[in-house]
C-alpha positions as CSV (number, residue, x, y, z in Angstrom):
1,X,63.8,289.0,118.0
2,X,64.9,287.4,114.8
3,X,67.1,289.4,112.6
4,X,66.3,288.2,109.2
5,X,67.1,290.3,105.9
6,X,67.3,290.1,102.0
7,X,70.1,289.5,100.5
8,X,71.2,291.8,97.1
9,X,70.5,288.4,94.9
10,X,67.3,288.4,96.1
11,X,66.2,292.1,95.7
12,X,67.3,292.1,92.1
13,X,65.7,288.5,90.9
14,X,62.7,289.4,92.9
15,X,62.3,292.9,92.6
16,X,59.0,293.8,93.6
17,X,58.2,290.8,95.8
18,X,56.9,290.8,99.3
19,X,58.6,289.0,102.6
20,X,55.9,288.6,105.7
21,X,57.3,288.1,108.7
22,X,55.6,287.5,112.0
23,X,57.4,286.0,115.3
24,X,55.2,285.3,118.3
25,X,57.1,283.7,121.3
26,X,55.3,282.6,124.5
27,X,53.2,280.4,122.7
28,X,51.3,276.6,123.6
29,X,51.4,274.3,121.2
30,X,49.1,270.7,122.5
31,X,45.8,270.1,122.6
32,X,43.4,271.0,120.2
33,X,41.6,274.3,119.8
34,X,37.7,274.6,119.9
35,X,37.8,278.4,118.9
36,X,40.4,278.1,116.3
37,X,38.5,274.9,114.9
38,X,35.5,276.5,114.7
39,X,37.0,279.4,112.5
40,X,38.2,276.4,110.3
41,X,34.9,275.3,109.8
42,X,33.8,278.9,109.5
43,X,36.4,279.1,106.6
44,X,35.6,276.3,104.3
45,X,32.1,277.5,104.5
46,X,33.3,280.3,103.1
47,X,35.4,279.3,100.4
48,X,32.5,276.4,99.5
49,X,30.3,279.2,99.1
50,X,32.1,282.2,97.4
51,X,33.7,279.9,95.1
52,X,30.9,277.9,94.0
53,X,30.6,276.7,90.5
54,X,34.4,277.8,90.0
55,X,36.4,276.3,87.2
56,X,40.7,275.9,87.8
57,X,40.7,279.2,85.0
58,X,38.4,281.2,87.9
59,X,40.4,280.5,90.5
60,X,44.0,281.7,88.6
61,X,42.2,284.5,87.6
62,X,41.7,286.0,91.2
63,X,44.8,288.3,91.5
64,X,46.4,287.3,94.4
65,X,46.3,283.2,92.9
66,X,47.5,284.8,89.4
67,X,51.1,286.2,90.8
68,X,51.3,282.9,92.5
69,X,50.7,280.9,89.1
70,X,52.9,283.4,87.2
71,X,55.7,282.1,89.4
72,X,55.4,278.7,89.7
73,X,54.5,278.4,85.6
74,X,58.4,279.7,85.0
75,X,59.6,276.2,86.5
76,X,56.7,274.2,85.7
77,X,54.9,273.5,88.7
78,X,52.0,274.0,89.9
79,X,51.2,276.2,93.1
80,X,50.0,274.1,95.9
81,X,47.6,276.1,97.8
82,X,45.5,276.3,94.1
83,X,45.4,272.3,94.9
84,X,44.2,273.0,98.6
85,X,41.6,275.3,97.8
86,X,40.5,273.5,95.1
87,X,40.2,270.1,97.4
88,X,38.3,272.2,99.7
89,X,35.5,273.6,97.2
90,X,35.5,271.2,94.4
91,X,35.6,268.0,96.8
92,X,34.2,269.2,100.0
93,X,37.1,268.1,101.8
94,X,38.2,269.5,105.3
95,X,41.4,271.7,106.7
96,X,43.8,269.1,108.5
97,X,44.1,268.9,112.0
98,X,47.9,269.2,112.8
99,X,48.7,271.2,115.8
100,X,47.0,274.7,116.3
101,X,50.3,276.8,115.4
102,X,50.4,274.9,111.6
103,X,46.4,274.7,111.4
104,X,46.4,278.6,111.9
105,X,48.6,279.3,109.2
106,X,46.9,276.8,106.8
107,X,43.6,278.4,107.9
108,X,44.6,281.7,106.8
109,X,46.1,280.5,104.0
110,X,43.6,279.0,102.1
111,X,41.9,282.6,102.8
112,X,44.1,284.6,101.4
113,X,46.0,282.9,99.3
114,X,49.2,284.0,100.3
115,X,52.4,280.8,100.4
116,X,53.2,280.9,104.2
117,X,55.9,279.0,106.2
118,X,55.8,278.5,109.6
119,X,59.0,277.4,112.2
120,X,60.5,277.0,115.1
121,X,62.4,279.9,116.0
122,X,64.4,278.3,118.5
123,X,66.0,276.1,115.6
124,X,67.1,278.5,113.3
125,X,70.4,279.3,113.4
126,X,71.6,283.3,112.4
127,X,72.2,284.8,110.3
128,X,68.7,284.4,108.4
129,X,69.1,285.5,105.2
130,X,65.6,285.5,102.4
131,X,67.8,284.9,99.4
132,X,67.6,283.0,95.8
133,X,68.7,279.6,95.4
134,X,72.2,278.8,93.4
135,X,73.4,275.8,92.0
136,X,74.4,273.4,94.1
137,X,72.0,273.8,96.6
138,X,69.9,271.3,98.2
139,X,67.7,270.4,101.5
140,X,66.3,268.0,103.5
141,X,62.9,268.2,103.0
142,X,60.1,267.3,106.0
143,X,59.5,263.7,104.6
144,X,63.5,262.9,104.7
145,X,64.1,263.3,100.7
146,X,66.8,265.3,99.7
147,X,66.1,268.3,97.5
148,X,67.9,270.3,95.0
149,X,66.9,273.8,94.7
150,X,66.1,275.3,91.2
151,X,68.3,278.1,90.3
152,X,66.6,281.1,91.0
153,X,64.0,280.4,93.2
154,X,63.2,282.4,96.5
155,X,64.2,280.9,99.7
156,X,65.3,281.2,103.7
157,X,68.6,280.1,104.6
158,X,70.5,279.8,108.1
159,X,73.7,279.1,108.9
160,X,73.2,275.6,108.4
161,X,71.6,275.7,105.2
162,X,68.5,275.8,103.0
163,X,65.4,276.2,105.8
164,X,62.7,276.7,102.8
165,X,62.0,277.7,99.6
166,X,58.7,278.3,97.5
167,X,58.5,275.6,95.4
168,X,59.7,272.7,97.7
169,X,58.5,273.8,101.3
170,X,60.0,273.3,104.4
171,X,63.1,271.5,106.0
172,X,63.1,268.8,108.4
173,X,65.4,270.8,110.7
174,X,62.9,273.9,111.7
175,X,59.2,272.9,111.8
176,X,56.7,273.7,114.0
177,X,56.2,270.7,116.4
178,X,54.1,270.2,119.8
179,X,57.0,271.5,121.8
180,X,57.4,274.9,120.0
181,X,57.3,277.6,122.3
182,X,58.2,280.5,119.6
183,X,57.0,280.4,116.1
184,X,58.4,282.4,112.9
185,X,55.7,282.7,110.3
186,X,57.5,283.6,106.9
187,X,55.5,284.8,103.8
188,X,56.4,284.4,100.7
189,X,54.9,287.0,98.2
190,X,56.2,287.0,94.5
191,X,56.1,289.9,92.2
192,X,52.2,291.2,91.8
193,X,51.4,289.6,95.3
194,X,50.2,292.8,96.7
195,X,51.1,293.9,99.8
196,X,47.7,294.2,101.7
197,X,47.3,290.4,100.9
198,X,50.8,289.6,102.7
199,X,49.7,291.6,105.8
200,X,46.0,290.4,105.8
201,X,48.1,287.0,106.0
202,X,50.4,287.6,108.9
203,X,46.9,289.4,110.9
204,X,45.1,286.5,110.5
205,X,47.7,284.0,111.8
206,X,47.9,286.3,114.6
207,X,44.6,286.8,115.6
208,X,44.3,282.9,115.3
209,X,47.3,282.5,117.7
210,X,45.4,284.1,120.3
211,X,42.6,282.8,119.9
212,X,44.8,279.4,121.9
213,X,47.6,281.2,123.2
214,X,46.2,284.6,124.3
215,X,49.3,285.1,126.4
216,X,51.6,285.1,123.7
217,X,54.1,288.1,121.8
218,X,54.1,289.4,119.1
219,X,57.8,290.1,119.0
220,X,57.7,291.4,115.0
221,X,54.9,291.7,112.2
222,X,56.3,293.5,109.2
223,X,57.3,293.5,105.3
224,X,60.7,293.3,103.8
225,X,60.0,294.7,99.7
226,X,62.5,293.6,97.7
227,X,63.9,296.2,95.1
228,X,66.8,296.0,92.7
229,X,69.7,297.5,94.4
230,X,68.2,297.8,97.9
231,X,69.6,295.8,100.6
């Protein structure tokens, strides 16, 4: 198992957010997935459906999208899953098809709401620290571009540096690819992200794991609540 914690920088810049984490190991990652597939359909239905006739202002005003917005709006962005969903309803466009350990974290995610991360566990290096980013601090992002963090933000680290971070996503050191065999799932819930909606998350991407890799284990599922001075 993983041992990941918060650092003291985080718990006082974030009190009151939420950290999912969920490591599975024993996992298969080729081929596609019928049953998960068919719960992607199952979701866009959904969303198409209980969403109809939104505008952008009804979607920020569900509670779990409002946190989200709250966060991003203090650096100017705009949160990304807001765009997903909104591609999904408003333009009847489809999940992607990636590999089934990304597709059942994007699944879940555009259900409920909640900014999720997803590596390989066998390329992280420990300690693996949820922290806040400094100046000075930059990442490879997936696509090869080199990031600098914004001061403040909420991110993973590793011994060999930035692994993620909310508003930039992933490195191109740790993803999920077709050989990964053990999987952390890392979810990132700001201030007014409610709990129940971070562990609705992580059950989700579980039960669509299995639903490929029934032989897989569930090695942790739990929070990590970030309060000023609690380490």
């Amino acid at each position: 198992m993983i041992d990941i914690h918060g650092t003291e920088e985080w718990h006082v810049a974030h009190s009151g957010g939420r950290i999912g984490l969920l490591e599975i190991s024993g996992v298969e990652n080729t081929g596609a997935s019928p049953e998960l597939n068919q719960r992607k359909r199952e979701t866009e239905a959904r969303l198409r459906q209980g969403c109809a006739g939104f505008s952008r202002k009804d979607f920020l005003s569900l509670p779990v999208m409002a946190a989200y917005e709250k966060y991003y709006r203090r650096f100017d962005k705009t949160y990304h899953v807001l765009l997903q969903v909104e591609s999904i309803v408003l333009k009847g466009r489809s999940l992607p098809d990636v590999s089934p350990l990304v597709d059942a974290n994007f699944t879940a995610e555009v259900d409920t709401l909640v900014l999720t991360a997803g590596h390989d566990g066998a390329k992280l290096a420990a300690p693996v620290l949820i922290d806040v980013a400094r100046l000075g601090d930059q990442m490879i992002s997936m696509n090869g571009e080199v990031r600098l963090m914004r001061e403040g933000d909420m991110l993973m680290r590793d011994r060999d540096g930035v692994c993620c971070s909310i508003l930039y996503g992933q490195d191109n050191r740790s993803p999920i690819t077709t050989g990964t065999r053990h999987v952390l799932y890392v979810a990132y819930g700001p201030p007014g992200v409610p709990d129940e909606a971070v562990q609705a998350q992580l059950r989700q991407i579980e039960q669509y794991v299995h639903l490929f890799a029934p032989q897989a284990r569930v090695e942790q599922s739990r929070l990590l609540a970030a309060w000023a001075g609690t380490i």
